[in-house]
N, C-alpha and C positions, 0 to 999 in steps of 0.2 A: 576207239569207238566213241570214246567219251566227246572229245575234241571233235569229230567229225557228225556225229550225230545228237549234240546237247540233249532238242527235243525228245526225244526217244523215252516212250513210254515206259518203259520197261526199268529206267532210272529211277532214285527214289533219294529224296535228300534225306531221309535216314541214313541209309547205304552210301549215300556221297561222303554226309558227317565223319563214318566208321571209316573211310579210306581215309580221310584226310586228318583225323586223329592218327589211324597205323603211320602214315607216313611221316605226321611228330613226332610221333616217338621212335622210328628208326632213322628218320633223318639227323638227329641229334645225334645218335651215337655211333652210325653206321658211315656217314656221306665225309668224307673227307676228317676222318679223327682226327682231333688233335694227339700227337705224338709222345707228348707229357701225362694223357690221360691213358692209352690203350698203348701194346706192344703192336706193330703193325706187320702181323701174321694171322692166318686164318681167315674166317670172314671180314675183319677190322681192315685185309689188305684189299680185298676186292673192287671197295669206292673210295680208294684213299688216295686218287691220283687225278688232279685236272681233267683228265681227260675222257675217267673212267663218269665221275661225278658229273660233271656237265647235262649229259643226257637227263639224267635223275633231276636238277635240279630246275629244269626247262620244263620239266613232264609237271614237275608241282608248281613253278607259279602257271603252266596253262591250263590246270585242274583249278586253279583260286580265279585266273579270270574268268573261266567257263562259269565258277559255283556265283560270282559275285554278278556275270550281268545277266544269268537265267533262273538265279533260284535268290534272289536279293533279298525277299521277305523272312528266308529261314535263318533262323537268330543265330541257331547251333550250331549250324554250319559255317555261318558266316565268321562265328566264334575262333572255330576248326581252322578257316583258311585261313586268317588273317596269324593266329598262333602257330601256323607253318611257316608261313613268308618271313616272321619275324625273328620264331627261331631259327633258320638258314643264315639269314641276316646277321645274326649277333652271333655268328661262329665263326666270322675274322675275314679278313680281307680277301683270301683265296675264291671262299665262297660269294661274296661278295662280288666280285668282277666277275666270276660266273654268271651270276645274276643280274649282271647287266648286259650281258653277252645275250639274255636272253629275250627273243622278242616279245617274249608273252608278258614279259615284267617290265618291258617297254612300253608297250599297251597300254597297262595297269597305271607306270605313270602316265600314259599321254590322254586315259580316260581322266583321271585326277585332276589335270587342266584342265580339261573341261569343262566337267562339272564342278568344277571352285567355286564357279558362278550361278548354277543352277539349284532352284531352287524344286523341292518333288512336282511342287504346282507349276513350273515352266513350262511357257510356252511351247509349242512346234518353233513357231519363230525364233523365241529366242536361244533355241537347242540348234538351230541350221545355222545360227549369227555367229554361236560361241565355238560352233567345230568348223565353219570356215573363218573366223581368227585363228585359230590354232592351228587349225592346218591337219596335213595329215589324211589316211585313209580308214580310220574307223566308220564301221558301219554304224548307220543311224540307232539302227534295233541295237547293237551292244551300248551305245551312251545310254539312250533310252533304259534299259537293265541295269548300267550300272547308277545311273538317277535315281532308279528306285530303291537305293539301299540307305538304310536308316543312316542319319545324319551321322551317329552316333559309332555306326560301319565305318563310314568312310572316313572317320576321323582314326580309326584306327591300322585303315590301309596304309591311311598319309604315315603314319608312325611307321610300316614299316618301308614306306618309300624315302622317309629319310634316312633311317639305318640301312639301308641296303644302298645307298648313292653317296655316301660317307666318306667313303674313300677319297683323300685329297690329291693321288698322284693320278687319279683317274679322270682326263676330260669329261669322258662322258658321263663320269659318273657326276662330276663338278656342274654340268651343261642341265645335266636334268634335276638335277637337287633345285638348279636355282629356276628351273621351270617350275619348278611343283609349288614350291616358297611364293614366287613373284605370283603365281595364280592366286593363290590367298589373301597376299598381300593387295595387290590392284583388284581384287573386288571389294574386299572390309575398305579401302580410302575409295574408292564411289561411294560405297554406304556413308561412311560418316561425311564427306561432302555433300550427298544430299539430303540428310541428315542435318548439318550444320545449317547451311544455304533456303532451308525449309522448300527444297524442291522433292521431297517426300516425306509423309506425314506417320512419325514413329508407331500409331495405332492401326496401319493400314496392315495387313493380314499377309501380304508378297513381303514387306519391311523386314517384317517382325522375324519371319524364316528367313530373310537373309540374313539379320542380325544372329540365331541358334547357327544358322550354320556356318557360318565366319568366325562364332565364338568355337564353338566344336573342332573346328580345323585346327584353329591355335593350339587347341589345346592338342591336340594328337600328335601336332609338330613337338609339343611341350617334352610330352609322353618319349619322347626319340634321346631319351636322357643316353641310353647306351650306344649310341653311336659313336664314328669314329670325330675327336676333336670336340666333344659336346659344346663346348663353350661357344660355336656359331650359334646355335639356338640361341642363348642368351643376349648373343650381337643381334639377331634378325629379331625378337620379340621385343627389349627392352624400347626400342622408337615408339612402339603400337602400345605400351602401356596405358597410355593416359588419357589416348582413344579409346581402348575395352574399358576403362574403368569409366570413362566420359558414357558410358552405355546406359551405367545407372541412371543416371537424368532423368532418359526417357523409360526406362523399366522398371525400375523400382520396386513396381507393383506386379511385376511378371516373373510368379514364380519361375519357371524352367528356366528362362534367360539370366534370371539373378544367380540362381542355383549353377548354371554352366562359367556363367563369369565368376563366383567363388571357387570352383572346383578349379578352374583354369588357374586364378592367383594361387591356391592351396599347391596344386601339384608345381607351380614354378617355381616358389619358394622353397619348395621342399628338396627340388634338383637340381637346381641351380643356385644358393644363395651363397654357397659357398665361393661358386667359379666369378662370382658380380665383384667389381670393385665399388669404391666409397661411394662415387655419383651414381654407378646404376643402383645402387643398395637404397641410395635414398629417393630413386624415381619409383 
């Protein structure tokens, strides 16, 4: 009902919150157990099999795309989804390819292209420009919904669309990792080209949110430490170092962007510095 009627008055993003915490905390222990943790008798047997799980796990991320592009402004919730997506994600490779199997977590990435490039203040235009480059049949009203969710949101979805696309024997999981990655990447090098080139002016107010939200992305990508192989992160971000730090120049004086671009160097360092060899260690 949920899925087929969003608008439905009778919904209530408290009561959305409440399902989608129940469902972290039984998805974790219930949807496919691992074998070393639980005896697989009793309830533990019930969703412990591809085929049994599947359903379950299609039902929650199309609960997280519904909650992200109709209720985008509720913090708590948003909280909720995105610590469901992520725990399913990081309970191994099974669950995993389930999850990509699934279209609603297809979606989820193919909204994430999307909006890589958009900024909350975007255009109509440049919202019809950016979903016919990408392609695809998402509806206007769902990009529009999920546009509206705090930068700070969607950096946390990216995290779990990297953990959950991790998988290295899996095409499509490989195909969309590096959709999600290259969307980030080819909007932050427009920015610093026009940036460099002085064909946009660092204090213009459109700049400034694409510069929070490019840094934000990085960083969520950063955040994807538990995925499988982590040390791609550190190949895809170490290039872009010296562009995010090149950010300073022109921010210096801008707390939030300074503060995101510290937090981004803090959290890379801290997950990565072990996996960096000598030259990335000193870029």
């Amino acid at each position: 009902k949920v899925s087929a009627y969003p608008k439905e008055s009778c919904l209530s993003p408290l009561l959305a919150k409440t399902l989608m915490w129940f469902f972290r905390r039984w998805g974790a222990a219930y949807v496919l157990p691992l074998s070393d943790d639980y005896h697989r008798e009793g309830i533990f047997a019930r969703w412990s099999t591809p085929e049994s799980a599947s359903p379950i796990i299609s039902f929650c991320a199309t609960l997280s795309l519904i909650y992200f592009c109709h209720w985008p402004q509720e913090k708590e919730l948003q909280d909720e989804s995105t610590a469901l997506l992520l725990i399913l994600a990081k309970k191994g490779p099974f669950v995993r390819q389930l999850m990509m199997v699934s279209p609603s977590f297809q979606q989820i990435a193919a909204l994430h292209s999307i909006c890589a490039s958009l900024r909350h203040n975007a255009s109509q235009a440049e919202i019809v420009a950016s979903m016919s480059s990408f392609g695809g049949h998402l509806s206007v009203e769902a990009v529009k919904g999920y546009q509206r969710l705090p930068y700070s949101d969607r950096a946390r979805v990216l995290t779990c669309l990297v953990v959950g696309c991790s998988d290295m024997d899996n095409d499509k999981s490989n195909a969309v990792l590096d959709s999600c990655l290259k969307a980030v990447s080819n909007h932050f090098w427009a920015l610093c080209e026009a940036l460099s080139k002085k064909q946009a002016k660092a204090n213009d107010i459109n700049v400034q949110e694409s510069a929070c939200l490019s840094i934000l992305l990085y960083g969520g990508i950063v955040c994807a430490s538990e995925m499988s192989e982590p040390e791609r992160v550190s190949h895809f971000i170490t290039p872009y170092l010296s562009q995010l730090s090149g950010l300073m120049t022109y921010y210096a004086a801008d707390l939030t962007i300074c503060e995101a671009l510290l937090k981004l160097f803090r959290d890379y360092a801290e997950r990565y510095l072990a996996m960096l060899d000598r030259d990335q260690c000193i870029s």
